[in-house]
C-alpha positions as a Markdown table, in Angstrom:
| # | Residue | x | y | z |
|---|---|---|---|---|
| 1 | Unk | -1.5 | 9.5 | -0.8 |
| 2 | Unk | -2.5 | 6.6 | 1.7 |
| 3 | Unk | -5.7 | 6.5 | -0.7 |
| 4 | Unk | -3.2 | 5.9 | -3.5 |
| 5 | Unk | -1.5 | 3.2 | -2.1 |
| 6 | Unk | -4.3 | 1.5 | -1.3 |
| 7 | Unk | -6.3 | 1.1 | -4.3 |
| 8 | Unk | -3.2 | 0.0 | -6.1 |
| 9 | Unk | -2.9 | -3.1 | -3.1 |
| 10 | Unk | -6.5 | -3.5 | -4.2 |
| 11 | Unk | -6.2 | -3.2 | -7.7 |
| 12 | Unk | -3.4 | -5.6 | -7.6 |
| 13 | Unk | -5.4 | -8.3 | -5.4 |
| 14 | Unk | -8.3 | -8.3 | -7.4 |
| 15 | Unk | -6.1 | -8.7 | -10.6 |
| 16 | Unk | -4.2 | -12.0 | -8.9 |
| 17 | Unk | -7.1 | -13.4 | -7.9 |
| 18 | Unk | -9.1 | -12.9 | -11.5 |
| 19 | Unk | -6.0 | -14.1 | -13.1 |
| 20 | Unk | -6.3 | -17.0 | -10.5 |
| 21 | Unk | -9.6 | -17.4 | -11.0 |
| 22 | Unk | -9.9 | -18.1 | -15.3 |
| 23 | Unk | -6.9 | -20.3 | -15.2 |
| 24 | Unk | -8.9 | -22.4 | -12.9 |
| 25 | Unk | -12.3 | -21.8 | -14.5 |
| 26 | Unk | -14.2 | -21.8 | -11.1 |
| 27 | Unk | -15.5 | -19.3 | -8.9 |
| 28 | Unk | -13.9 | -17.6 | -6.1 |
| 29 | Unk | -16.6 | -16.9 | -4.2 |
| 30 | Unk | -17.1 | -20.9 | -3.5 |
| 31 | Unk | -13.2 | -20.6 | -2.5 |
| 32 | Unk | -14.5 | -18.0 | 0.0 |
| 33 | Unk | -17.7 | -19.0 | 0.7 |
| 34 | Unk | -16.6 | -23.1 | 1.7 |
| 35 | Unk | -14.3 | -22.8 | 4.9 |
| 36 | Unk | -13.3 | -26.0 | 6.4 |
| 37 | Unk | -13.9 | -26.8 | 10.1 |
| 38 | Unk | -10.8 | -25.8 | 12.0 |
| 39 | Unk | -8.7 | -28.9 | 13.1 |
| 40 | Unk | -7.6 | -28.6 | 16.6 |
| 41 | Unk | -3.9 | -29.5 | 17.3 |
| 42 | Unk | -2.8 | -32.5 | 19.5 |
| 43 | Unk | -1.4 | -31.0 | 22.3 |
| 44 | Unk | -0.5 | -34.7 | 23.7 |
| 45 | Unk | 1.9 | -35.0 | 21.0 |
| 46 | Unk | 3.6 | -31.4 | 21.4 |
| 47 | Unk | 6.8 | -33.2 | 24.1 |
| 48 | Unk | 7.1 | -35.5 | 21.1 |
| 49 | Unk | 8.5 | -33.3 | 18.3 |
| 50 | Unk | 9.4 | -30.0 | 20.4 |
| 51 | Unk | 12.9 | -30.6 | 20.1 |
| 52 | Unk | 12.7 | -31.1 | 15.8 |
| 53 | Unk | 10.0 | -28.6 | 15.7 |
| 54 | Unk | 12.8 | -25.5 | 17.7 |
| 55 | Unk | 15.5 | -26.9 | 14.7 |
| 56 | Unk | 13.1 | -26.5 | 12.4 |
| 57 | Unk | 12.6 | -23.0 | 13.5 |
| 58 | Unk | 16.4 | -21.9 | 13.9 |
| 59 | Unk | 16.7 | -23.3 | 10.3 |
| 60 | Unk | 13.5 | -21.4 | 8.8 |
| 61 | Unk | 15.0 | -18.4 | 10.8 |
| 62 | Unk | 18.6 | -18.7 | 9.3 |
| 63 | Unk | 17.6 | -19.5 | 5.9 |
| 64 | Unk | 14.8 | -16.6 | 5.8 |
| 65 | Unk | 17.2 | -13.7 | 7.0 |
| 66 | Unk | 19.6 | -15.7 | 4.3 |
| 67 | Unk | 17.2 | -14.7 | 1.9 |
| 68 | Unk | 16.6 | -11.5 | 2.5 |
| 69 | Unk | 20.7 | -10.9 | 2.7 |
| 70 | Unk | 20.8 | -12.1 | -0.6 |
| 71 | Unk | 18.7 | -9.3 | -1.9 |
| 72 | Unk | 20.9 | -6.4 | -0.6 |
| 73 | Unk | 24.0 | -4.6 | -1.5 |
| 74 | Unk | 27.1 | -6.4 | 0.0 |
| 75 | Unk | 27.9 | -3.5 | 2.3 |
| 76 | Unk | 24.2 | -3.6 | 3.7 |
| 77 | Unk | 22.9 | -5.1 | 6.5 |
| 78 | Unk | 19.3 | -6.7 | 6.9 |
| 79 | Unk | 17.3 | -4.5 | 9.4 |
| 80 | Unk | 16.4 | -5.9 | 12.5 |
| 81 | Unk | 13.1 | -5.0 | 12.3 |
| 82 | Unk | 13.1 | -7.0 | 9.5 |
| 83 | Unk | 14.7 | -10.3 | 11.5 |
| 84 | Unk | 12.2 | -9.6 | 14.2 |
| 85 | Unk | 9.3 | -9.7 | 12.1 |
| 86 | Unk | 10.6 | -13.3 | 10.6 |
| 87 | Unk | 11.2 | -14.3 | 14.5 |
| 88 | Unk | 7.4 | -13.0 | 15.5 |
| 89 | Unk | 5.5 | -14.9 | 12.8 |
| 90 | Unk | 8.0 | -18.0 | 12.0 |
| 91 | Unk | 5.2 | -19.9 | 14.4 |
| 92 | Unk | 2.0 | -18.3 | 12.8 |
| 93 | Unk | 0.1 | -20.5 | 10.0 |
| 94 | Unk | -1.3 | -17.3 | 8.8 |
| 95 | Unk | 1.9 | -15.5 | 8.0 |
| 96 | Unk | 4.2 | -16.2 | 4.7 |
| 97 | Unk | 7.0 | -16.9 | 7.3 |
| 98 | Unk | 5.4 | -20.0 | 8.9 |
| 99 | Unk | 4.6 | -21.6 | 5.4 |
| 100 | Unk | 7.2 | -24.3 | 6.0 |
| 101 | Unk | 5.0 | -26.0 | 8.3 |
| 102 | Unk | 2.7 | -27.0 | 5.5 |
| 103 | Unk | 5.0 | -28.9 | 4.1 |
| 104 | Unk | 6.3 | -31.6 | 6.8 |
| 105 | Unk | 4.3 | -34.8 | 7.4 |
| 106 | Unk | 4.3 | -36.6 | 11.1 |
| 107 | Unk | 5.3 | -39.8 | 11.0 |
| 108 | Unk | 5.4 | -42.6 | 13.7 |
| 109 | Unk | 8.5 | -44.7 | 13.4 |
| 110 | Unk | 8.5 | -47.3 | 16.5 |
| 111 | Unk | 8.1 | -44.6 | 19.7 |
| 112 | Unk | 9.2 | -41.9 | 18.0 |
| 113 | Unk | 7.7 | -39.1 | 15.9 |
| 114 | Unk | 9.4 | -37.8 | 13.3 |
| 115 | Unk | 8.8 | -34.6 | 11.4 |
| 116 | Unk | 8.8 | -35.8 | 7.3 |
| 117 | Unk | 9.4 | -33.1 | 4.6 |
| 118 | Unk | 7.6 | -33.5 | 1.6 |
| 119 | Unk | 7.5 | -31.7 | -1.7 |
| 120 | Unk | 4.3 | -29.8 | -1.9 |
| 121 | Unk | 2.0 | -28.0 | 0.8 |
| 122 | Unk | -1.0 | -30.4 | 2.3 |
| 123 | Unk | -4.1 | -29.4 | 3.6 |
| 124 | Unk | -3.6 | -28.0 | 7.2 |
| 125 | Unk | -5.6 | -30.6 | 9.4 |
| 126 | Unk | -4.2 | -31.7 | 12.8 |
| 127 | Unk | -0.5 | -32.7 | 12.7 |
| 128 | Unk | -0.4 | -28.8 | 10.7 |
| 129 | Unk | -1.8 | -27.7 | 13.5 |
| 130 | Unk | 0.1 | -29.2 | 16.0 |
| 131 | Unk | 3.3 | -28.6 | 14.7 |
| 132 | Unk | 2.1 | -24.9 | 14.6 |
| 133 | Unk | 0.9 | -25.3 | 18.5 |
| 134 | Unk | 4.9 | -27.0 | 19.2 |
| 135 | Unk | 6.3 | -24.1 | 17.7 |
| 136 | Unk | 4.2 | -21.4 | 19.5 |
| 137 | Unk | 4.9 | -23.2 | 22.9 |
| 138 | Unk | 8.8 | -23.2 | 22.0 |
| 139 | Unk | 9.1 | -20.0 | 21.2 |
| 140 | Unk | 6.8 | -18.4 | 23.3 |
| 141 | Unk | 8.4 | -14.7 | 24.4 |
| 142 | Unk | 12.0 | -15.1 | 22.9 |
| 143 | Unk | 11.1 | -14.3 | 19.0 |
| 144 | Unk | 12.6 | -10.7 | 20.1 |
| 145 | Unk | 15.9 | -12.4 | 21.7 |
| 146 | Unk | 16.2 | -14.4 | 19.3 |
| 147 | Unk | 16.5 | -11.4 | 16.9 |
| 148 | Unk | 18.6 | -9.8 | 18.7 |
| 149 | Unk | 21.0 | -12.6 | 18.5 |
| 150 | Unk | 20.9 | -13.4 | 14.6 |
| 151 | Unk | 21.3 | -9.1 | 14.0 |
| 152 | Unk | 23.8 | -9.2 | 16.7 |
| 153 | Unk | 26.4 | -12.0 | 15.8 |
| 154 | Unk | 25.6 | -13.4 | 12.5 |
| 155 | Unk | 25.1 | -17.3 | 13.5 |
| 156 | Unk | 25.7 | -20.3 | 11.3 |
| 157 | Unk | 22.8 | -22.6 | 11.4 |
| 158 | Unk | 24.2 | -25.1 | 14.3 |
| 159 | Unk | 24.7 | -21.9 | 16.2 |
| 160 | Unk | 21.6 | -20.6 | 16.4 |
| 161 | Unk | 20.3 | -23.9 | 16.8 |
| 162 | Unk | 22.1 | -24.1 | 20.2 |
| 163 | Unk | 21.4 | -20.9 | 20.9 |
| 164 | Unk | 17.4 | -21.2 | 20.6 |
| 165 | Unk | 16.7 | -24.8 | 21.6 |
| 166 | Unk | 19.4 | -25.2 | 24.5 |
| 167 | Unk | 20.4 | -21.7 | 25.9 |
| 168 | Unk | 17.1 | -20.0 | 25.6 |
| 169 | Unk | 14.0 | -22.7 | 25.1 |
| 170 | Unk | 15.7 | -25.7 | 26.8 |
| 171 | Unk | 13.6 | -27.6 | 24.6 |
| 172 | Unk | 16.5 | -30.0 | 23.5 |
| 173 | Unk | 17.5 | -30.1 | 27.0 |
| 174 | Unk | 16.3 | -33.7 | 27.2 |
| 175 | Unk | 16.0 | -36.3 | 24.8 |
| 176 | Unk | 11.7 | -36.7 | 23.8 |
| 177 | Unk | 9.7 | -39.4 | 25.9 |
| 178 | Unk | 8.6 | -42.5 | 23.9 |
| 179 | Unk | 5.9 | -42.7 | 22.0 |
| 180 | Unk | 2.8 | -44.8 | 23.6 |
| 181 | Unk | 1.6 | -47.7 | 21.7 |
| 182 | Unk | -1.6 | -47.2 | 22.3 |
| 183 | Unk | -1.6 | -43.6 | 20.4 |
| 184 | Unk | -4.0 | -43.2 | 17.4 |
| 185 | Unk | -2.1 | -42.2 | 14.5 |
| 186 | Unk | -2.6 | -38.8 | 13.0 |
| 187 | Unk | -3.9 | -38.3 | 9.3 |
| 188 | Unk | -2.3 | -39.1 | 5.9 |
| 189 | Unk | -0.2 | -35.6 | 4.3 |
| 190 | Unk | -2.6 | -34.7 | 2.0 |
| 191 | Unk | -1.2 | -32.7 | -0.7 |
| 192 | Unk | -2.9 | -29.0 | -1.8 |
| 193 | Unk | -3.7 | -28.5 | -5.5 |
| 194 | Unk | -0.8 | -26.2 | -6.9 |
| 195 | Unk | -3.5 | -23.7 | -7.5 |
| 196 | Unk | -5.2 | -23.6 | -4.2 |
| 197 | Unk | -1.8 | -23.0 | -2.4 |
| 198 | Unk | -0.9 | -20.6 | -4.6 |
| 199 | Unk | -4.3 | -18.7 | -3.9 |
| 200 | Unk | -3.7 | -18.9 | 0.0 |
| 201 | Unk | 0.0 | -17.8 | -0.7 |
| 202 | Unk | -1.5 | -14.4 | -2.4 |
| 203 | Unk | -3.8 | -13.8 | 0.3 |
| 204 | Unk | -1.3 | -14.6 | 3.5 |
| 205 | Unk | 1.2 | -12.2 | 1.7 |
| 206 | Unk | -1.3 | -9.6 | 1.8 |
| 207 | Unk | -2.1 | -9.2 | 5.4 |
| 208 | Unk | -0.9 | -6.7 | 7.1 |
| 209 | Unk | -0.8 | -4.5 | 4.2 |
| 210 | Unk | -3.0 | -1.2 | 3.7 |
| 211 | Unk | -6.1 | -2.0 | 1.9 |
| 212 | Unk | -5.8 | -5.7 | 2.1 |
| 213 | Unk | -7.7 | -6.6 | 5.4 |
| 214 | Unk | -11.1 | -5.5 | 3.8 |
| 215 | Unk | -9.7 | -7.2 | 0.4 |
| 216 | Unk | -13.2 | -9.4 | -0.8 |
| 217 | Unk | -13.4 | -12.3 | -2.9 |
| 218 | Unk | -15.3 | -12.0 | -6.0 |
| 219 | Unk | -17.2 | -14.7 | -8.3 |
| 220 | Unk | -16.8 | -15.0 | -12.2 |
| 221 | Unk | -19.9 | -13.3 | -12.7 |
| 222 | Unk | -19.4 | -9.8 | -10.1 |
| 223 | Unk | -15.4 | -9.8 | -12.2 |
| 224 | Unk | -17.6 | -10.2 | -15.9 |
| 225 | Unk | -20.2 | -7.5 | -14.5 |
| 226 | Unk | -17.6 | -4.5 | -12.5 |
| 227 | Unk | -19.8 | -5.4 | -9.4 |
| 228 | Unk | -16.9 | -4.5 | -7.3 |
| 229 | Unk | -18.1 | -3.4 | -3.8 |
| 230 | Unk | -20.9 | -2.8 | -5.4 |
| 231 | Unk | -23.2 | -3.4 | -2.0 |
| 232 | Unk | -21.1 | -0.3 | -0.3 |
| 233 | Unk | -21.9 | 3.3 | 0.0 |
| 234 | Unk | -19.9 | 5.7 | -2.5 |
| 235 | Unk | -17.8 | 7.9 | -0.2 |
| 236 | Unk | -16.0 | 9.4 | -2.6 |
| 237 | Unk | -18.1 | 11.4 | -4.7 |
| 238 | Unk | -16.0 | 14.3 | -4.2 |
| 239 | Unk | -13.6 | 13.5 | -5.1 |
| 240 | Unk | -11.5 | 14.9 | -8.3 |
| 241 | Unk | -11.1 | 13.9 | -11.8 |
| 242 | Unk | -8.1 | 12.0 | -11.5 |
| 243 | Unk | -8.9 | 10.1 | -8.7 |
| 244 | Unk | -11.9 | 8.9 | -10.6 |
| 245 | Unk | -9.8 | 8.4 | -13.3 |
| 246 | Unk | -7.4 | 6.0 | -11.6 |
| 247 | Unk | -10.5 | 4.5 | -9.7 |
| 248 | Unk | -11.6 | 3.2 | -13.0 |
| 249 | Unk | -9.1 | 0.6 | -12.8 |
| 250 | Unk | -11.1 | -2.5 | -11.8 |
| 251 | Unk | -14.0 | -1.3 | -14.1 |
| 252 | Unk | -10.9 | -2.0 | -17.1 |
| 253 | Unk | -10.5 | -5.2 | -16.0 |
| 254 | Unk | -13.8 | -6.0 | -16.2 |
| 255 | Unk | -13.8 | -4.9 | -19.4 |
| 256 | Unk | -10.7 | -7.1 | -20.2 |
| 257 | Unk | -12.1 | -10.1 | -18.8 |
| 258 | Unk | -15.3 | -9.5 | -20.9 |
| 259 | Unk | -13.3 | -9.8 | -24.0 |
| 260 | Unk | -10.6 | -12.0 | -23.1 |
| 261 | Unk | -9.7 | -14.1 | -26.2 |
| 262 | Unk | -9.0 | -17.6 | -26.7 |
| 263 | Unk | -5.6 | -17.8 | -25.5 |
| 264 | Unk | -4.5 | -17.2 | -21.9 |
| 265 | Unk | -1.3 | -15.3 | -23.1 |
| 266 | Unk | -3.7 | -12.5 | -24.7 |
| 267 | Unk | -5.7 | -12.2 | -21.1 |
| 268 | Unk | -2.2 | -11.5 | -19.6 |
| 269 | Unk | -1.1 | -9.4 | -21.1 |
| 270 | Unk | -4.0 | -7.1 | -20.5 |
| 271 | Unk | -3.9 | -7.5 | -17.8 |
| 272 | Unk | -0.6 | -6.5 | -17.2 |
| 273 | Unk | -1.5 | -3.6 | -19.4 |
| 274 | Unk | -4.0 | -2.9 | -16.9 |
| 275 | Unk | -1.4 | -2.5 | -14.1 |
| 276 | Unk | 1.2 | -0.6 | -15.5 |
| 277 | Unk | -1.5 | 2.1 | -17.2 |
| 278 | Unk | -2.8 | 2.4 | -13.2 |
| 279 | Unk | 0.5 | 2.8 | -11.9 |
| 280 | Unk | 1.0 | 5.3 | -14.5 |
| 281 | Unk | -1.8 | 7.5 | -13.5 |
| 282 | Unk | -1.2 | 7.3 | -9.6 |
| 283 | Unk | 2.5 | 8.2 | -10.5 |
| 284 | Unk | 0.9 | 11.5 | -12.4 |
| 285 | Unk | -1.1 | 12.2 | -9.2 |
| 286 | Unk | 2.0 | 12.1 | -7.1 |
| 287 | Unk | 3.6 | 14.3 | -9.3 |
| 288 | Unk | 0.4 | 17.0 | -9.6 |
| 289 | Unk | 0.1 | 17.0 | -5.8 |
| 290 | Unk | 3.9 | 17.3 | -5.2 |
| 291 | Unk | 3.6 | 20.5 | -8.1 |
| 292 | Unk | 1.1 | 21.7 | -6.4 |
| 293 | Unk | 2.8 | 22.1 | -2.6 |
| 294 | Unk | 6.2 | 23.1 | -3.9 |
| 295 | Unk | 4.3 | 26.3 | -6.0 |
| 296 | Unk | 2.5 | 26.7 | -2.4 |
| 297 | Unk | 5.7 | 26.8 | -0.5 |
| 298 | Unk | 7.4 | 28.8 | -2.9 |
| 299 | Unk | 4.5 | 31.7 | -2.9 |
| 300 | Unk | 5.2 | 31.4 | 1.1 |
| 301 | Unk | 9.0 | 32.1 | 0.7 |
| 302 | Unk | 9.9 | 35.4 | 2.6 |
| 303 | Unk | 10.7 | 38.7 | 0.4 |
| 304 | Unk | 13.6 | 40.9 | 0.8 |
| 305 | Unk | 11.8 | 43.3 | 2.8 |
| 306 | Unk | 11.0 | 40.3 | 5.5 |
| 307 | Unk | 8.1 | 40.2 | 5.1 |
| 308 | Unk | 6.2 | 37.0 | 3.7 |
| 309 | Unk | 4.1 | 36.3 | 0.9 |
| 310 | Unk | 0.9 | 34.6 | 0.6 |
């Protein structure tokens, strides 16, 4: 079943990034293959913004588990499993939770610094990370208190923003020290391409899920040719007819990028096609294997006579 589960993540990831990939009209592998040189953060400007960057985070907090409320039954409650997750990786670049941070510009306005929003993500160069490095340091081990304390009471926004930046971080204790006038001034926001942050958005929403880690990138021509993992060793020769049969997936895609038509409308809806005949056929091995163990477990049932049969 875990083998299921996680050719249909695959299948799935290698459908959003081919769709991805012809509506821009460039490879992936370049995508992949160009990483940019990490920008290190400016820890001298952290005491600057701490105290906007712990609002920021009670906000994100409140308006995530908001969200998530929204989504459930009146009478139902958002897990707090669920609320400590959002708490963990509100402060990590690399999860969906921390995405806010790509939006807000750092601007000097006389000796202050003042965290900007703007309307689209920007590249993540210094003042990303840094805000990212503010939030870590605010935070630090009280992600699971602060859980505790949204499941617990329910806070309004101004609530938890007391609660995290004044009774547990102390990190609007005191007002921020002025700016020095001698400090070089951090990079112009940069906005992302639409299509670039909507690639990165795919692939941050996929970690952590089973089959996603080893996820690979693939260029126009491995998608036109089926060379999917193509350089691995087969280890699942023997396996059965169905799995093969539900394996094929990607090799159907390839087929419908091959003949992909003129309008982008046709290509997705083959795609689609392509997904929902999958989920189909995994849904028919469920069903098979689940069969299969209730005839065992009924030819195991014990007889009148006590004893059992096999």
């Amino acid at each position: 079943m875990a083998r299921g589960s996680s050719a249909v993540v695959v299948a799935v990831a290698v459908v959003a990034l081919a769709v991805l990939l012809l509506l821009q009209g460039g490879p992936a592998a370049e995508a992949a293959g160009q990483k940019k040189s990490a920008t290190a953060a400016r820890r001298e400007d952290v005491p600057y913004i701490r105290c906007q960057v712990c609002k920021r985070i009670a906000r994100e907090i409140s308006a995530q588990v908001a969200a998530k409320q929204q989504a459930l039954p009146p009478s139902k409650k958002v897990p707090e499993i669920e609320i400590i997750d959002i708490a963990e990786n509100v402060c990590n670049l690399k999860k969906q939770e921390a995405d806010w941070m790509l939006r807000i510009d750092i601007v000097e306005k006389g000796d202050k610094l003042e965290l900007v929003d703007q309307d689209e993500e920007g590249h993540c160069n210094s003042e990303c990370k840094t805000i990212e490095r503010a939030c870590q340091e605010v935070m630090g081990y009280a992600d699971t208190d602060v859980a505790e304390f949204v499941y617990t009471n329910k806070p309004s926004v101004e609530q938890l923003i007391k609660f995290v930046c004044k009774d547990v971080t102390k990190a609007c204790a005191a007002a921020p020290p002025p700016v020095p006038k001698d400090r070089i001034p951090g990079e112009p926001f940069a906005a992302k391409p639409s299509k670039d942050a909507e690639m990165e958005k795919i692939m941050r929403s996929m970690e952590g899920i089973p089959g996603a880690p080893n996820m690979k990138m693939y260029s126009r021509d491995d998608l036109m040719k089926n060379n999917f993992g193509a350089d691995e060793g087969d280890d699942d020769d023997e396996d059965d007819d169905d799995e093969d049969e539900g394996d094929s997936f990607p090799k159907n895609l390839g087929k419908v990028l091959k003949n992909k038509g003129p309008q982008k409308k046709d290509l997705k809806q083959q795609v689609v096609k392509q997904i929902k005949d999958t989920g189909k056929k995994l849904k028919g091995h469920v069903s098979k294997v689940s069969k299969a163990v209730k005839k065992w477990w009924q030819g195991k049932k014990p007889t009148k006579s006590g004893k059992t049969e096999l």
